[in-house]
N, C-alpha and C positions, 0 to 999 in steps of 0.2 A: 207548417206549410198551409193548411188548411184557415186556421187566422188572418194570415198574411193574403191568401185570396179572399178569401171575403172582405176583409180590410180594404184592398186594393176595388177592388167589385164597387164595393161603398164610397170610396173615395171616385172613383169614374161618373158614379151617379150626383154625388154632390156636385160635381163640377159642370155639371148639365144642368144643376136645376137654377132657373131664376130668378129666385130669392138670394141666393148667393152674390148673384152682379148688381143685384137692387142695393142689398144694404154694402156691398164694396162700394158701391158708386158714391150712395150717402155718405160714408163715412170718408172717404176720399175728400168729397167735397164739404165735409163737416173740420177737418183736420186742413186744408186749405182756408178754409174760410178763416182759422184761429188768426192769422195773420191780420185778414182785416177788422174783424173785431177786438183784436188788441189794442189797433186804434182808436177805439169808439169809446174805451172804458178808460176808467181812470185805474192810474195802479201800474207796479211795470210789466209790460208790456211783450219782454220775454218767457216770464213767469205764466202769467195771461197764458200765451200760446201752450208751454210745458204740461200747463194742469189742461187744459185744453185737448189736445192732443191726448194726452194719456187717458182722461176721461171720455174719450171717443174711441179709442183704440179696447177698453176695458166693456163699455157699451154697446160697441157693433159685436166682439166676438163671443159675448152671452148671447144675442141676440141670433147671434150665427145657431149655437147650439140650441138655443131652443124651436126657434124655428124649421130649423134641418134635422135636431137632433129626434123631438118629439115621435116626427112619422115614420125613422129607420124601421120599426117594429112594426108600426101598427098600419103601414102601408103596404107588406109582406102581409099582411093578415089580412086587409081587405081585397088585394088582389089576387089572394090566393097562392100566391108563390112560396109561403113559406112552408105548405105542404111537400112540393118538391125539394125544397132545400134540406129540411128534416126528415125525410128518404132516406137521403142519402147519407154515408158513414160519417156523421158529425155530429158531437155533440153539440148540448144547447149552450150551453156554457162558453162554446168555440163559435158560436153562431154572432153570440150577444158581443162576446169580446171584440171580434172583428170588427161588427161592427161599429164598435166603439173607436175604433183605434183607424179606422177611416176619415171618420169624423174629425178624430183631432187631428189627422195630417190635413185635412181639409183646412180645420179653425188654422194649423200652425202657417199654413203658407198666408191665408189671408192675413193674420194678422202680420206676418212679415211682411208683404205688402205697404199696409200698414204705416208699422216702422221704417219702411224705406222712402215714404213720403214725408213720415214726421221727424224724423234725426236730421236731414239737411234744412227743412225748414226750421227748424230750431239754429240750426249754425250760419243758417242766411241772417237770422235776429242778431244773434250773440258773435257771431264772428270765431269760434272752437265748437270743434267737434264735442258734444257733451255724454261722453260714452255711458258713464254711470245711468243716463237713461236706459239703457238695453236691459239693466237688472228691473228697472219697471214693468218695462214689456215684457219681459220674461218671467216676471209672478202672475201679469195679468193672464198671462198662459194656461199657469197653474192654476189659477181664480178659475177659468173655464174647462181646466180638469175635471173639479169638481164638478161646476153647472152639468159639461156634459155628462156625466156619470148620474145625473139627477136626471136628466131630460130622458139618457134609455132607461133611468128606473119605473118616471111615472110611463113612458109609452108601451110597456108589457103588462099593463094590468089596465091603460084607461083608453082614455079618448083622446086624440092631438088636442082639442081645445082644451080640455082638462087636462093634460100634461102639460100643454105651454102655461096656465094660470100656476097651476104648483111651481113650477121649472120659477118664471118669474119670482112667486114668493118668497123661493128658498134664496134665490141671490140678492133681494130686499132687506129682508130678516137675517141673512147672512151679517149683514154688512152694519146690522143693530144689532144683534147680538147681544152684548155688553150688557144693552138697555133689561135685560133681564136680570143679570146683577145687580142694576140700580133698584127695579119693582124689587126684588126682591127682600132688599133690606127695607123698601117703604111700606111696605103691608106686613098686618099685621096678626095675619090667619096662616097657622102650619101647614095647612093646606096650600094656599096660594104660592109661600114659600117653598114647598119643595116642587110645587110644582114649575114654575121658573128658574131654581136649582137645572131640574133636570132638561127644559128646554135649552138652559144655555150650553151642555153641556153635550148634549143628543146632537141641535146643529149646529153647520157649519160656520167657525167662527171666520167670514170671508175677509176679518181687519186683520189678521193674521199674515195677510198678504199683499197689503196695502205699504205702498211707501211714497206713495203720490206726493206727498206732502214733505217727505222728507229731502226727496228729489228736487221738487219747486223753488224749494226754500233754504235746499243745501245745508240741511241738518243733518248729523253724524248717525249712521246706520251702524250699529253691534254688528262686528262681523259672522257673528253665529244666527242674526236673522236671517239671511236667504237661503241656509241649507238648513234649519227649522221649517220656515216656511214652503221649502220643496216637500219635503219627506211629508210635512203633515198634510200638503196637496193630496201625493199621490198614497199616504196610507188612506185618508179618508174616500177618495175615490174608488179604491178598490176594495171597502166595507159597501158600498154603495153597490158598487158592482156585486157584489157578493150575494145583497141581499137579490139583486136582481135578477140574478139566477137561481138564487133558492123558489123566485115567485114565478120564473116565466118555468121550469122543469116541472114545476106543480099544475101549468095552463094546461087545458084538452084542445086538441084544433081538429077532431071529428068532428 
């Protein structure tokens, strides 16, 4: 009960603040626009709008999280509130979570949104409904599972500017990954090698959850990738979250 108000508390706040109608509005009008710059390019022209689309919808709702997600913490710190809230009978751990899980009702409705303007635009192009879309949007969800779980990790130990620059790098490097596999068999120092061993391994591999491509181009998806790629969303979120309670129960706020 105590999660679920705070959650609810947090979810009230995001939907006031104006960053939220900023990047809805962008991405709206970024997911509109696919239609007419499908005209301008070569190439077909459905496809164009699909990766389009997805690639917007996958880009606004990181962007949600980090810019929303960064200050839940560290905004409560500046203003002082988060002394009265930690008064009172709640753990921190019940604090963090809530607020975590506001947040994603926030990201889940925006990005529904979202998808309710880019699934008919796609079937204005194509003339069918193209439902196997919704499993796209629906990892890019879990894709920002993760971010968010990253954005309240770095906001209980830094700064919003410095939590949105990490927050950003981790969904960059997320999505290279691999690339550490490759250095890894190129070089030629033990050293170097385990050490990109264990970057690839430590983060989040975010192509895990990628199927933009498979979607676009209506290539055959393993039916055991999307519940792969759910489970390992929300176990690695909640390693994240884990640690972020082991760092924010260790903070002083005398």
């Amino acid at each position: 009960m105590k999660v679920f108000s705070i959650a609810m508390n947090t979810f009230r706040e995001a939907i006031r603040n104006r960053v939220l109608y900023l990047l809805l509005i962008f991405a709206l009008i970024m997911i509109g626009s696919s239609r007419i710059l499908s005209m301008l390019t070569v190439g077909d022209e459905s496809k164009i709008i699909k990766d389009l689309g997805l690639f917007s919808i996958s880009l606004f709702g990181v962007l949600l999280a980090v810019f929303i997600g960064v200050g839940l913490v560290s905004q409560e710190i500046e203003r002082r509130t988060i002394y009265n809230i930690l008064s009172k009978p709640i753990y921190r751990h019940q604090f963090l979570f809530g607020k975590y899980l506001g947040l994603l009702l926030t990201i889940l409705i925006t990005i529904g949104i979202m998808a309710a303007e880019f699934l008919p635009l796609v079937y204005l192009k194509t003339g069918s409904w193209e439902f196997s879309l919704i499993w796209g949007v629906v990892l890019i969800f879990f894709e920002v599972v993760i971010i968010t779980a990253f954005a309240i990790l770095f906001s209980v130990f830094t700064t919003p500017i410095l939590s949105s620059v990490f927050t950003l790098s981790i969904f960059v490097v997320g999505h290279l990954s691999r690339n550490f596999l490759i250095l890894r068999d190129r070089v030629t120092s033990p050293i170097a090698k385990w050490l990109f061993t264990i970057l690839y391994y430590l983060l989040p591999n975010l192509e895990n959850l990628n199927i933009k491509t498979q979607l676009v181009h209506h290539l055959p998806i393993p039916p055991e990738f999307i519940p792969f790629a759910i489970a390992y969303s929300v176990t690695y979120a909640a390693m994240v979250l884990f640690i972020a309670t082991l760092i924010f129960q260790r903070r002083s706020f005398v």
